[in-house]
C-alpha positions as CSV (number, residue, x, y, z in Angstrom):
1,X,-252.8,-42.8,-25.7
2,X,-253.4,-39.9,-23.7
3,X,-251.1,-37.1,-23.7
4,X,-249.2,-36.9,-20.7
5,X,-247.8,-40.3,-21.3
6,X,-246.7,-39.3,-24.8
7,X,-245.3,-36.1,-23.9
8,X,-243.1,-38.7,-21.4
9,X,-241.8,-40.0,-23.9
10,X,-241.1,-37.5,-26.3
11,X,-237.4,-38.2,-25.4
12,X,-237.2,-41.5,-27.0
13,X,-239.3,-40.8,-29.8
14,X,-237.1,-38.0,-31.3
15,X,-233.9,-39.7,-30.5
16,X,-235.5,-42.4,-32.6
17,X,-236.3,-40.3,-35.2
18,X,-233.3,-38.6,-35.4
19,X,-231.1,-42.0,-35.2
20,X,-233.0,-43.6,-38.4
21,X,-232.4,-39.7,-40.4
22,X,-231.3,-35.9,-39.2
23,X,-234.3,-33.6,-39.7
24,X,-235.6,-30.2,-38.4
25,X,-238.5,-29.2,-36.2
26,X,-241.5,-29.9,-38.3
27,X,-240.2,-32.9,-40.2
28,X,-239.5,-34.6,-37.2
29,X,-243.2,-33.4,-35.7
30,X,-244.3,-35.1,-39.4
31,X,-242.6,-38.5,-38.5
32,X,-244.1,-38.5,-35.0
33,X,-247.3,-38.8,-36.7
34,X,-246.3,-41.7,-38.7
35,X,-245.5,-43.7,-35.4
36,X,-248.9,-42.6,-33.7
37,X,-248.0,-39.7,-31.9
38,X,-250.9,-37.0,-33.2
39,X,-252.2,-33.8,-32.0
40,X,-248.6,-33.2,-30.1
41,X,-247.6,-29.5,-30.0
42,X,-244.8,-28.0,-31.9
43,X,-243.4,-25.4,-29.0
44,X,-243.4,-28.4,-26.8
45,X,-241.5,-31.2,-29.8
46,X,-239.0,-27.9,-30.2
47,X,-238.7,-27.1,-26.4
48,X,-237.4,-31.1,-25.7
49,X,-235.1,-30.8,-28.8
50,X,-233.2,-27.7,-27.1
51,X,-233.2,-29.7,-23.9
52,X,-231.7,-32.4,-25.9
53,X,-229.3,-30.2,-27.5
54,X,-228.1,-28.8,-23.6
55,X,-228.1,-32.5,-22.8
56,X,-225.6,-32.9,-26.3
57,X,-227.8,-35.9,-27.2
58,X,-228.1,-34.0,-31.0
59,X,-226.7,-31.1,-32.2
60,X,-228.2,-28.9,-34.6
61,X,-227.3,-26.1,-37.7
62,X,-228.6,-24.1,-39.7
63,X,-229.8,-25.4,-43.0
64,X,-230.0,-22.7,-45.8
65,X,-230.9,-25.0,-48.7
66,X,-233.5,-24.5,-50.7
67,X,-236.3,-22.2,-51.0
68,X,-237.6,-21.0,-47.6
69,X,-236.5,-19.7,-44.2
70,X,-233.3,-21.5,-42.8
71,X,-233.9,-24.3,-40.1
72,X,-232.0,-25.9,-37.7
73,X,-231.7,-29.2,-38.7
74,X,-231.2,-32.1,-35.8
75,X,-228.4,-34.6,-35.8
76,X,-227.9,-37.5,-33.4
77,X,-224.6,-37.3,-31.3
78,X,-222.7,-40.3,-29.4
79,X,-224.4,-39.2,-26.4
80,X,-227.5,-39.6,-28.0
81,X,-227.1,-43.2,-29.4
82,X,-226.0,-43.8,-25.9
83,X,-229.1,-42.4,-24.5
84,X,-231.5,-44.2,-26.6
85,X,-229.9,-47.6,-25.9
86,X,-230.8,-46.7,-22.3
87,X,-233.9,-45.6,-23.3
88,X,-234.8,-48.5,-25.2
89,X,-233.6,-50.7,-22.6
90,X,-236.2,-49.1,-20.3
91,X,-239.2,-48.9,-22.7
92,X,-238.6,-53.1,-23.3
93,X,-238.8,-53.5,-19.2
94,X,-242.1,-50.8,-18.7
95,X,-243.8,-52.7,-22.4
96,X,-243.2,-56.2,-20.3
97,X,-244.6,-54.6,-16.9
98,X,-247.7,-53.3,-19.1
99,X,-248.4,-56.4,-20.8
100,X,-248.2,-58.7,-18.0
101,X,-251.2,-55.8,-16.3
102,X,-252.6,-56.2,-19.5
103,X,-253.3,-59.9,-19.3
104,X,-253.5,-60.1,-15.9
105,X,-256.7,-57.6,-16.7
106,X,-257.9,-59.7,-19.6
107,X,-257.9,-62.7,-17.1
108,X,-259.7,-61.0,-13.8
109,X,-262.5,-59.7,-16.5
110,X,-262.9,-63.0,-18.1
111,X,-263.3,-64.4,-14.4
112,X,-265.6,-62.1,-13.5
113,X,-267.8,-62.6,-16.4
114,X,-268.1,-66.7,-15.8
115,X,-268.8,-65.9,-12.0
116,X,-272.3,-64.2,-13.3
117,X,-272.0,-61.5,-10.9
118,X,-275.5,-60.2,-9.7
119,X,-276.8,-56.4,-10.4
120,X,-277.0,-55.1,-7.1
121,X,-279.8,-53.0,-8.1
122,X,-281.8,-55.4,-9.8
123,X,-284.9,-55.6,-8.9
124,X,-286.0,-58.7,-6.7
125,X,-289.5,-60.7,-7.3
C-alpha cells in the first residue's frame, strides 16, 4: 500500500498495538512490520504517539530497566480504547466501501474482456 494511506492510518495501528501490549517507540515501529506496515519512518511513528499522548489516548514513562538508555514506554488510556472502537468502527465501513469498488472492478474488467474490445491502433487489411 502506498504511503500516504498508511501514514493515515498510523492512528489506529498504534492504538492497536498498544491495546494488545504497552511498548516504546521502536518496538511498536517493530510490530508495525509484523502487520505490513514497512519502510514507515520513526520521527513520523514517534511524532503521532506525542499527538496521541496530547490527545490522552496513551500515556507514556520512562522505563529505566535494563541495560540501555531509558525509553518512554506507551500505555493505552480509557480514551484510547474509546478511540479505537471508533476507529475500528470506521475502518469496518471504508474495508466494506473498498471491497464492494473492488468487485465492482473485478466485474467491469471481466466484461470488458468478453466484449473483445478492438485495438484502436491496429492495423486494418
Amino acid at each position: 500500500m502506498p504511503g500516504r494511506e498508511l501514514r493515515g492510518l498510523l492512528h489506529p495501528f498504534l492504538l492497536l498495538l498498544i491495546f494488545e501490549r504497552p511498548g516504546h517507540g521502536y518496538d511498536l515501529i517493530e510490530r508495525l512490520e509484523t502487520m505490513g506496515v514497512s519502510d514507515v519512518e520513526p520521527g513520523h511513528v514517534y511524532r503521532v504517539l506525542r499527538g496521541l499522548e496530547r490527545d490522552r489516548s496513551v500515556i507514556s514513562a520512562w522505563e529505566t530497566d535494563g541495560a540501555g538508555p531509558a525509553r518512554r514506554c506507551y500505555t493505552l488510556t480509557a480514551q484510547g480504547h474509546d478511540d479505537l472502537r471508533s476507529w475500528v468502527t470506521h475502518l469496518t465501513y471504508l474495508n466494506q466501501v473498498v471491497d464492494a469498488c473492488v468487485r465492482r472492478s473485478a466485474d467491469a474488467f471481466e466484461r470488458a474482456a468478453g466484449v473483445g474490445r478492438r485495438d484502436p491502433y491496429a492495423v486494418r487489411g
